[in-house]
Backbone as a ProteinNet text record, in pm:
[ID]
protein_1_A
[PRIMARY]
XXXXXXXXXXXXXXXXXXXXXXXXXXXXXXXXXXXXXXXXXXXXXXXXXXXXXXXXXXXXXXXXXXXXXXXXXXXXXXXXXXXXXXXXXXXXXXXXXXXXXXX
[TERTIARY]
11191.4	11052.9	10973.8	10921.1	10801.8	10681.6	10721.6	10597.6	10491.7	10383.2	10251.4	10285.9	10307.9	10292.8	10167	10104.7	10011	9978.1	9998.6	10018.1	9917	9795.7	9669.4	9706.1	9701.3	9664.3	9592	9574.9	9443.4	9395.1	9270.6	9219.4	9281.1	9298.1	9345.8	9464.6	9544.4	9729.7	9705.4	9624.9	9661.1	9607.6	9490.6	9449.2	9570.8	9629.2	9720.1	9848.2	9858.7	9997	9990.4	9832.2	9833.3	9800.6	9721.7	9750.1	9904.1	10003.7	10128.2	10195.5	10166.6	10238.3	10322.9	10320.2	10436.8	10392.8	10262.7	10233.4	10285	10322.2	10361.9	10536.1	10575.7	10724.7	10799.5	10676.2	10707.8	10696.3	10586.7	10556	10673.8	10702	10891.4	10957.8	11008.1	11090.8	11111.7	10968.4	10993.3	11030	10934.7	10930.3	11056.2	11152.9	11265.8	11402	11331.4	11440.4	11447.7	11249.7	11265.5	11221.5	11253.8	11252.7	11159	11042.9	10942	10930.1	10892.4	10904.5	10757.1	10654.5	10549.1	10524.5	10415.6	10373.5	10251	10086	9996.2	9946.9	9871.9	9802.3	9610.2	9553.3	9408.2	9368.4	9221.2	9101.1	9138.3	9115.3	9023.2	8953.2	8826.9	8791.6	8788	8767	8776.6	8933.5	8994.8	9108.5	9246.4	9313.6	9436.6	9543.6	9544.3	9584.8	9701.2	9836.7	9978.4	9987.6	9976.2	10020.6	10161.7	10239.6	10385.1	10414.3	10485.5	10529.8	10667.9	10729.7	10921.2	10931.3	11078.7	11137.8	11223.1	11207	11262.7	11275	11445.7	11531.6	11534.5	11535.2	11518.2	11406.1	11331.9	11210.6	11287.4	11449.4	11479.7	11460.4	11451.1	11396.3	11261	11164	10985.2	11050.8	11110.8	11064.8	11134.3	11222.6	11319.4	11221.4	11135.3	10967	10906.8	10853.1	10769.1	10736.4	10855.4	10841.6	10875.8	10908.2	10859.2	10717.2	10675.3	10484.3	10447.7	10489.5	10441.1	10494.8	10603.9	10624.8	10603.7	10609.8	10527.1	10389	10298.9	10223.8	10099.3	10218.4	10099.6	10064.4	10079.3	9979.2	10012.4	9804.8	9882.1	9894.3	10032.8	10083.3	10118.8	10046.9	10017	10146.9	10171	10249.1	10196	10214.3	10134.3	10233.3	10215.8	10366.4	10295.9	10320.9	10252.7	10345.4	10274.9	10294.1	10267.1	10366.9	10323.7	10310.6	10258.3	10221.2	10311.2	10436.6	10513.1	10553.9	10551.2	10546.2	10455.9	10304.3	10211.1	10217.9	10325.1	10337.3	10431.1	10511.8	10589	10527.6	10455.8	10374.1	10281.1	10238.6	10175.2	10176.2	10300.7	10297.6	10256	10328.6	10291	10141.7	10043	9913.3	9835.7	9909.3	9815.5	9855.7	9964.3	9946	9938.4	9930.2	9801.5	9669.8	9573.4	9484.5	9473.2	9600.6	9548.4	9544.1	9599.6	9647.4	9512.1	9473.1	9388.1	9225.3	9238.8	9138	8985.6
-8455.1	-8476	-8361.9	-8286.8	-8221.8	-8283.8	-8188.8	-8247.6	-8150.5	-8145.1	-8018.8	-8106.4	-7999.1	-7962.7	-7905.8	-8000.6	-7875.7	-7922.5	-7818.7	-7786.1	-7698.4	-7774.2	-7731.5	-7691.6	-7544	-7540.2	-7525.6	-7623.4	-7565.6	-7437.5	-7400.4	-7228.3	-7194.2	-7251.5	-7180.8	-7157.6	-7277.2	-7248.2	-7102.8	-7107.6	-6971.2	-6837.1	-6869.5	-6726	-6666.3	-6787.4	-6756	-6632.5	-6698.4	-6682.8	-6494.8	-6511.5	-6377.7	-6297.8	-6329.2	-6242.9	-6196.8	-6308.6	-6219.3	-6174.7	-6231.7	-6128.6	-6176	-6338.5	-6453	-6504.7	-6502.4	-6596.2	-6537.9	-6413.5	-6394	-6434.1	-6349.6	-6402.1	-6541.1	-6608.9	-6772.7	-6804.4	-6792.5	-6824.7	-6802.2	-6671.9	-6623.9	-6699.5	-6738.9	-6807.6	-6952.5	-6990.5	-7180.4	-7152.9	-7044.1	-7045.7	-7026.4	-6949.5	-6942.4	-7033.4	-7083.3	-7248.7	-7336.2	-7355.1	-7448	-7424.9	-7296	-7253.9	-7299	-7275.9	-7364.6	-7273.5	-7365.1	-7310.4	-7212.2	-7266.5	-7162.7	-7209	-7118.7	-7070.9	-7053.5	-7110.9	-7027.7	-7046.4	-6981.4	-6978.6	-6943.6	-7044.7	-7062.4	-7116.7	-7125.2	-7163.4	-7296.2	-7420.8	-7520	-7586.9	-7604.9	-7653.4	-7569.5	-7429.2	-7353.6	-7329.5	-7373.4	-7362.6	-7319.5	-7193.3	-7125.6	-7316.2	-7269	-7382.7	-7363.9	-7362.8	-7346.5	-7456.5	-7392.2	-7508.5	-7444.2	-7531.8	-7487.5	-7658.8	-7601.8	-7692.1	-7670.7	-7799.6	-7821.7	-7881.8	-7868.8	-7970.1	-8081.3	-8191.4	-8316.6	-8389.2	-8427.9	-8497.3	-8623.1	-8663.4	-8787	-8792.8	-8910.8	-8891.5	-8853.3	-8890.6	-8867.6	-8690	-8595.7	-8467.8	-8449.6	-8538.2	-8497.1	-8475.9	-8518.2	-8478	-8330	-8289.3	-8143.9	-8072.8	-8077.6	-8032.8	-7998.1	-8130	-8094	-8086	-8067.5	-8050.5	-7917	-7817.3	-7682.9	-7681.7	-7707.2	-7660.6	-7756.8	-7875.7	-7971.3	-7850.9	-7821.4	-7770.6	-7632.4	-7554.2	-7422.5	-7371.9	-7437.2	-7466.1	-7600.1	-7693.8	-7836.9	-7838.1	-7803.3	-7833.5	-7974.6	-8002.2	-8176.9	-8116	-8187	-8225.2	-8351.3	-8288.9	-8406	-8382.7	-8529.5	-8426.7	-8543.6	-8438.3	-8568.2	-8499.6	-8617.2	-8584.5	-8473.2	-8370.9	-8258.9	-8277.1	-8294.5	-8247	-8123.9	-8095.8	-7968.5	-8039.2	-7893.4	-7938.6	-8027.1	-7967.1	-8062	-8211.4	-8245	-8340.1	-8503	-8428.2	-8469.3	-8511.2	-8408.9	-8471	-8587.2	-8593.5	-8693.3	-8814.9	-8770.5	-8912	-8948.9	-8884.5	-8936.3	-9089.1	-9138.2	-9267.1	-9351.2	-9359.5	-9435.3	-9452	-9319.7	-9305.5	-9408.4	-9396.3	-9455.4	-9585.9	-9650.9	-9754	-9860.3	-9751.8	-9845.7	-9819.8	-9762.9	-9742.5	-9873.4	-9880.3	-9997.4	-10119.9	-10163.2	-10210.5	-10312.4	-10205.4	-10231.2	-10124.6	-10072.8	-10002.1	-10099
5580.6	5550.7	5615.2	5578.5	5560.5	5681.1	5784.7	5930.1	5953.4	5973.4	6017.5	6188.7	6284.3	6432.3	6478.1	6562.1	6579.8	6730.7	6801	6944.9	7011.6	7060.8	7145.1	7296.5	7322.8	7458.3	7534.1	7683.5	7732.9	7761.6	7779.9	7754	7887.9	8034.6	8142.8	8136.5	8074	8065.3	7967.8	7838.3	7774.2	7794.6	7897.2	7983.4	8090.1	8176.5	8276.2	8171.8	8065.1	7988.9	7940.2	7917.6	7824	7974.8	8105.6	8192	8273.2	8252.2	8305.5	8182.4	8093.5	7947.5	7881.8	7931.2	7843.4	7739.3	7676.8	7611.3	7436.6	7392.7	7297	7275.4	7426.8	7410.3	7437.1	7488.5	7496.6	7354.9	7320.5	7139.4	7036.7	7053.8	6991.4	7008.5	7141.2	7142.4	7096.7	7132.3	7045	6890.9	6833.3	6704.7	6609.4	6742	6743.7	6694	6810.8	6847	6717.5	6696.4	6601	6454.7	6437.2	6270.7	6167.5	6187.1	6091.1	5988.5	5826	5742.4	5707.6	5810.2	5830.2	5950.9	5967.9	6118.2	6139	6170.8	6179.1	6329.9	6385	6470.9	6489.1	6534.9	6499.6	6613.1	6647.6	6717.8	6686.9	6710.9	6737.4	6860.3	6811.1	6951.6	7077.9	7005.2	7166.2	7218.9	7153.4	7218.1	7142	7196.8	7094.5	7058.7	6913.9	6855.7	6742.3	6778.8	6710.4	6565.7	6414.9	6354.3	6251.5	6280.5	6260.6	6151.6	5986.6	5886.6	5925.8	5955.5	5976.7	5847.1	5880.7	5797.4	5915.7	5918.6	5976.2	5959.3	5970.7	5919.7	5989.6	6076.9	6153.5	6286.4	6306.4	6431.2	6532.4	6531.9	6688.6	6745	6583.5	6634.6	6706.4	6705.7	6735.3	6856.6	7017.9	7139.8	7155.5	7098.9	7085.6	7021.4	6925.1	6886.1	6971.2	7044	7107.7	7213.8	7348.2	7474.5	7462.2	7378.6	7423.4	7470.2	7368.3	7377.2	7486.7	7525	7672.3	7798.1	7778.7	7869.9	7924.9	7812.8	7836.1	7845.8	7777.2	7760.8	7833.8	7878.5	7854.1	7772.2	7668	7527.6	7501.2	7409	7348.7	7193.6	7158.5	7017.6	6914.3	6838	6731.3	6609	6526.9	6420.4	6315	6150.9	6076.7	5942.5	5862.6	5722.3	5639	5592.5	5498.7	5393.2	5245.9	5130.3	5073.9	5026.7	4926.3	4738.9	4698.5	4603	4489	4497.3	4410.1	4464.5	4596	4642.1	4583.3	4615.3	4575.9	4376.7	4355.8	4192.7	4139.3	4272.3	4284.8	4303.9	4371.6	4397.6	4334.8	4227.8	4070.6	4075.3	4029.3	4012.7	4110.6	4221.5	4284	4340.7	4305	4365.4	4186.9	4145.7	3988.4	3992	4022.7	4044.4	4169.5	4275.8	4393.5	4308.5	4264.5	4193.9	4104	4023	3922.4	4054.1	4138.8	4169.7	4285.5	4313	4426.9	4388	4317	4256.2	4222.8
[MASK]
+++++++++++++++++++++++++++++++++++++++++++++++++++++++++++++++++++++++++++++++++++++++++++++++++++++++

């Protein structure tokens, strides 16, 4: 299944990181480990914000996820199910008939 990661760090953990010079090659390396089928990196909230699409096969993967970023970081991580577009066509039916259903 198709997961969006997205891993907030606080602004001092990622000031400390980029002043000794880890914070790119820490970033490599998770991204490394855990092979996401994309990768972006963005602002929110003031704060450098990792959003990485997996693919995952069972929940017992989320803590192998996401104690890199707890632990390098402290970052907090969220994870929520992402569709892509053909996904979403799959789910045609079943979205038309909750619609009839409860509509």
């Amino acid at each position: 299944m198709r997961m969006m990661l997205k891993a907030t760090m606080p602004v001092e953990v990622g000031n400390a990181k980029i002043k000794d010079g880890s914070l790119a090659t820490t970033i490599q390396a998770i991204l490394a480990e855990l092979t996401p089928e994309a990768a972006y990196f963005i602002e929110d909230q003031g704060k450098r914000t990792a959003i990485l699409f997996l693919d995952v096969q069972d929940s017992s993967q989320i803590p192998a996820l996401a104690e890199p970023w707890f632990l390098a970081f402290n970052a907090s991580v969220e994870f929520h199910v992402a569709m892509n577009a053909d996904d979403l066509m799959k789910a045609g039916p079943a979205i038309e008939q909750a619609a009839r259903s409860y509509g």
